[in-house]
N, C-alpha and C positions, 0 to 999 in steps of 0.2 A: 596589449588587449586589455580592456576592461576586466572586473570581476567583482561579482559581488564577496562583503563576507559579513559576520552575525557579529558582531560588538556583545552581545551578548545586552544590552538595557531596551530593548525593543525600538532597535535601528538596524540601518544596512546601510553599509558602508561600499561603494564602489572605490576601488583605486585599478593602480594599472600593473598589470605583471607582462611578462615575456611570455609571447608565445612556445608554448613549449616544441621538445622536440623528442623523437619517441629513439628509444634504446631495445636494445634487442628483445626481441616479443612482444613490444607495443605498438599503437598505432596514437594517434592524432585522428579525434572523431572533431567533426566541425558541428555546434549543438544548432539544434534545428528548436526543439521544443526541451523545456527542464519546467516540471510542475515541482509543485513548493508538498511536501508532506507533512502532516501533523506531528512528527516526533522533529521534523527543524523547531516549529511553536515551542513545542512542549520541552524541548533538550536545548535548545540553542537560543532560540531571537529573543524571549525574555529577561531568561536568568540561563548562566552555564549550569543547567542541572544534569544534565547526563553522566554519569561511571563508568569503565570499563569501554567494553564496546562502542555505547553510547557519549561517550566521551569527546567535547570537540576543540581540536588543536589552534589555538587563535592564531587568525590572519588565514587560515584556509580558505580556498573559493568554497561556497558555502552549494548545494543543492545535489541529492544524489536520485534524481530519476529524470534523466536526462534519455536523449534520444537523438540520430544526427547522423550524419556521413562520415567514412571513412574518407580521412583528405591525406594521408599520406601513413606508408606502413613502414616500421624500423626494418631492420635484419634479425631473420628468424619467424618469422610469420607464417602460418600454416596455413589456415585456412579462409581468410578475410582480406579481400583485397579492396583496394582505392576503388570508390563510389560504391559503394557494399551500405546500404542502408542499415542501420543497427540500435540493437538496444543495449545499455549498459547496465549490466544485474550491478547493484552498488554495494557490493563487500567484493573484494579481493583478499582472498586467500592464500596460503604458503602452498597448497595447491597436492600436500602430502599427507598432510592429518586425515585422520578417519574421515571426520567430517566432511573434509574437502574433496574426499574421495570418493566419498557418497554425492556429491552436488552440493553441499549443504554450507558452503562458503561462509553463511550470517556466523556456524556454530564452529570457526576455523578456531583451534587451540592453539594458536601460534601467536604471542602477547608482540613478537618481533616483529612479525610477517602480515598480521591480519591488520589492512586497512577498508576504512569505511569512505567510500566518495563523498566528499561533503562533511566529512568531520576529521578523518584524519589524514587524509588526502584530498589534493583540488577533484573539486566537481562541478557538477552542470550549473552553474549560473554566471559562465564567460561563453565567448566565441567559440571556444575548443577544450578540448577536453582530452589529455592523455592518461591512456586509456592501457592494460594487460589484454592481448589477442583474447587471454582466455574468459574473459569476462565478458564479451561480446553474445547477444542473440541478434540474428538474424531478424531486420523488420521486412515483412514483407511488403508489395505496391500494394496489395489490399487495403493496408493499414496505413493512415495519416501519422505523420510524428508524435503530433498530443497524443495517438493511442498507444503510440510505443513510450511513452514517456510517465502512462498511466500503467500500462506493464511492468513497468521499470523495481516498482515497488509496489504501491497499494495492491492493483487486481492482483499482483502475482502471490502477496502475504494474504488476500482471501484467495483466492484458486487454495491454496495447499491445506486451510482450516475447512474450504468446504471439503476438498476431499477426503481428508481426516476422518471426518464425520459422514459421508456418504451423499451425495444427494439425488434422489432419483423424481420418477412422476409419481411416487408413493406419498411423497412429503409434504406437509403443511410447513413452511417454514417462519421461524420469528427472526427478527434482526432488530436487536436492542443498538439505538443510536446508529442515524441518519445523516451524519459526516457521508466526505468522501468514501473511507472505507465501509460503512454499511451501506451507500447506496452500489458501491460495486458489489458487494454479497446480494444485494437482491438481484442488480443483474444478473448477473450468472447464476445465482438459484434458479431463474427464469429460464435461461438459458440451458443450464442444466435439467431440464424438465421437471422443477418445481411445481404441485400443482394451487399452490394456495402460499403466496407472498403476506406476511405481515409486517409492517415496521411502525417503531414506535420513537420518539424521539423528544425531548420537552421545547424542540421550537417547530410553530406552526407553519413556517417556511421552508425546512425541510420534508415536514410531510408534503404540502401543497409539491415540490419540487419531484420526488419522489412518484406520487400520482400524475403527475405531466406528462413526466418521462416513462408513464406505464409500467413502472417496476413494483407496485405493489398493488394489491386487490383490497387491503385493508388498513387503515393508518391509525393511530393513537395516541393522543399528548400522554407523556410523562404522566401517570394519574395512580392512588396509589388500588385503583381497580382495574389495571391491565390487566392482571393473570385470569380475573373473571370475563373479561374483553376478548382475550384470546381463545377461552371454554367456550364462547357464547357466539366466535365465528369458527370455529374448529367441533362441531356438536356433542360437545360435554368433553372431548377428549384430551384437546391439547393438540402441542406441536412435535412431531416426528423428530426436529431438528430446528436445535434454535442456536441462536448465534450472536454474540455483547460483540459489539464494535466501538462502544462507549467508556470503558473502563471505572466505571459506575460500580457500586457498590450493588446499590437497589435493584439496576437495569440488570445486575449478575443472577437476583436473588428471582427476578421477574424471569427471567430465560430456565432457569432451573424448576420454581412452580410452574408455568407455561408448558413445558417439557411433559408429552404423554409418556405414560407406561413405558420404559424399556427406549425413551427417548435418548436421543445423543444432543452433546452442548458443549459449543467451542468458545471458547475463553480470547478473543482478539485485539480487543481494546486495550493498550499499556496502562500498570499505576492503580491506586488504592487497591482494597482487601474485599472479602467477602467473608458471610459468618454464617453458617446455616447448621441445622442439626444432621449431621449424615447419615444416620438409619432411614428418618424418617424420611428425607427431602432425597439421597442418593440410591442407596442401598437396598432396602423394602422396594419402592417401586423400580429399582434395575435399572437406575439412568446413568449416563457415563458421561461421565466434563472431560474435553481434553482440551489445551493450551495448546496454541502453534503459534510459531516468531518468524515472518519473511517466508520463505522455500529455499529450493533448492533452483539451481542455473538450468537442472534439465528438465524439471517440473514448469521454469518459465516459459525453456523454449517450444513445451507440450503447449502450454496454454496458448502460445503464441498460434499455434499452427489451428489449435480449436476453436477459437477466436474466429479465424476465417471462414472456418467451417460452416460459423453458427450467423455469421455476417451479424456481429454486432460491433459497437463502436465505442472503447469507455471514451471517448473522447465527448461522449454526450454530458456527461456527470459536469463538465469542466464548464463554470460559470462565468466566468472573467480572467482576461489573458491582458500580460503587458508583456512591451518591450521592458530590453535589461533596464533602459534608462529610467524607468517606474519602479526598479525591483522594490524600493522601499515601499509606494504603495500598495503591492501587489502580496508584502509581505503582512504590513496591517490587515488588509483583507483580510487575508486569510487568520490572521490573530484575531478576528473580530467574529468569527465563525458566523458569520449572516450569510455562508452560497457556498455552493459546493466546491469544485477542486478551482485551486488558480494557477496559471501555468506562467512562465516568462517563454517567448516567442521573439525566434532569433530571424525568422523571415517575413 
C-alpha cells in the first residue's frame, strides 16, 4: 500500500509499505477519511520541531485523525468487530498509568509504551491503519467519516477546554484565532447553548468563512482595539468565557482583557508566551486561565454521542479534500493557512 510521510523540509513523500496485519488486541481499520492537523504543520512538514510526545519517528505514515472501517480483527478483541465504523483517538497508551486510567491517553507516563499515530507510530495517511482495539470510538451512521476524522482530534481537544471552562446560554463567548480549531470552539459554543459567539482572527477569510457557516454573531481583524470591540458588543461587560485557539501572544492578552469579571479563559492554541500583570489582569477581577492538551478517549466518545444529538456536522469546517495521490498538495494547503480544515479521502 501507499503511505504518506513528512521529510521533514516541507514535502510529502509517498512510498510503499506492507499492508499490515493486527496481533492480538488490534484491528486493521481500512481509512475512509484522515484530515491533516496544525501540529503535523507546526511539529513535522516543515522543520522536525516537535520533543517528547510531540516528537516524530522518520519514515512514519504520517496523519493521526483518521477515521474508517474495521476490515479485519486480531485475537483477543472485545468489543469491535469487522464493519464497525470507527474513530481512532490518536495516542495509545500503556493503558495502566494514572492517566491512562483516567481516559487521559495524550498524558500516558510510559516513555516505552506511549505512541502517537502519525509520529511515533503509522497513521492515517495510507489505506489501512493498524490500530489497539482500545483506541477505538465507535462512529456512528449519523456521522460522515470527515466528521469522524474531525473528532479524531481538533473537536475532541475543544470539546474537553470548552468544558473545562463551562459553557452555557449565560455566555458571551470570544475565540481568539479562526483556524480549524477556533472555528470548531465556536461551533460547539453554539451548540452548546452560547448566547453571543465572537471570533476574531488577522485574516479576512476566516472571518468571512466563519459568518457563512453561521458560527459567529460578531467577527474582528486582529486590531490592537479588539478588547474595546468586544465591550462595545458585550455592553460594557466583556466575555463570560473566552477562548485563544491561536497561540499568539496578543490574541492571549486580548482573551484575558476581553474576559468579564469573574470570567473563565482556556489557553488552546500550542507555542509562544504570554506576559501580563496578575493582580491586576487575573486576581482583582477573579478570572481563572486554564490550559487543556487533546482529552480523554471517553470524553471523545461523550462528544461523539452529543454531536448526534445536536445534528451538527464538523465536517462543514473542512474546505478542501484530496485523494492520498495529492497528499503533497493537500499538505501545502494546509501550510499556507488560506481555508479551513483539509482532509485526504480514501473513497
Amino acid at each position: 500500500m501507499l503511505g504518506a510521510i513528512l521529510p521533514g523540509d516541507s514535502t510529502v513523500k509517498l512510498q510503499k509499505f506492507p499492508i499490515p496485519k493486527p496481533s492480538y488486541g488490534e484491528v486493521i481499520v481500512q481509512t475512509k477519511c484522515s484530515t491533516i492537523c496544525g501540529s503535523d504543520i507546526r511539529c513535522i512538514y516543515r522543520k522536525y520541531e516537535g520533543s517528547d510526545q510531540e516528537a516524530y519517528k522518520p519514515g512514519t505514515i504520517c496523519g493521526h485523525e483518521p477515521a474508517g472501517v474495521v476490515l479485519e480483527c486480531g485475537p483477543g478483541t472485545r468489543r469491535f468487530k469487522v464493519g464497525d465504523r470507527v474513530i481512532v483517538y490518536h495516542i495509545s497508551g500503556c493503558g495502566v498509568c494514572h492517566d491512562c486510567r483516567k481516559g487521559f491517553m495524550i498524558s500516558c507516563q510510559s516513555n516505552e509504551h506511549r505512541k502517537s499515530y502519525g509520529f511515533q507510530r503509522d497513521g492515517g495517511m495510507a489505506p489501512y491503519v493498524l490500530a489497539d482495539e482500545k483506541d477505538l470510538i465507535l462512529l456512528p451512521q449519523e456521522l460522515s467519516f470527515a466528521d469522524g476524522a474531525q473528532i479524531a482530534c481538533g473537536f475532541g481537544t475543544v470539546y474537553e477546554g470548552l468544558e473545562r471552562i463551562g459553557i452555557s446560554g449565560n455566555d458571551a463567548v470570544l475565540v481568539m484565532g479562526l483556524g480549524p480549531v477556533g472555528l470548531a470552539a465556536l461551533q460547539l459554543s453554539r451548540a452548546l447553548g452560547a448566547r453571543k459567539l465572537i471570533g476574531i482572527d488577522t485574516q479576512q477569510h476566516r472571518l468571512d468563512l466563519a459568518m457563512k457557516l453561521g458560527l459567529a454573531d460578531h467577527v474582528f481583524l486582529a486590531h490592537k482595539d479588539n478588547v474595546q470591540q468586544v465591550m462595545d458588543v458585550t455592553e460594557g461587560k466583556g466575555c463570560e468565557k473566552a477562548v485563544d485557539c491561536s497561540g499568539n501572544h496578543v490574541a492571549r492578552l486580548t482573551c484575558i482583557h476581553a474576559a468579564r469579571q469573574w470570567g473563565k479563559i482556556c489557553f488552546i492554541g500550542e507555542g509562544d508566551s504570554v506576559s501580563f500583570d496578575v493582580s491586576s489582569s487575573i486576581i482583582h477581577p477573579q478570572k481563572t486561565i486554564y490550559g487543556s492538551w487533546v482529552t480523554s478517549i471517553w470524553k471523545m466518545e461523550e462528544l461523539v454521542e452529543r454531536i448526534v444529538q445536536w445534528g451538527i456536522h464538523p465536517e462543514a469546517i473542512i474546505t478542501d479534500k484530496f485523494p492520498l495521490e495529492q497528499a503533497s498538495d493537500a499538505y501545502a494547503r494546509m501550510a499556507e493557512g488560506q481555508c479551513g480544515k483539509v482532509a485526504i479521502t480514501f473513497e
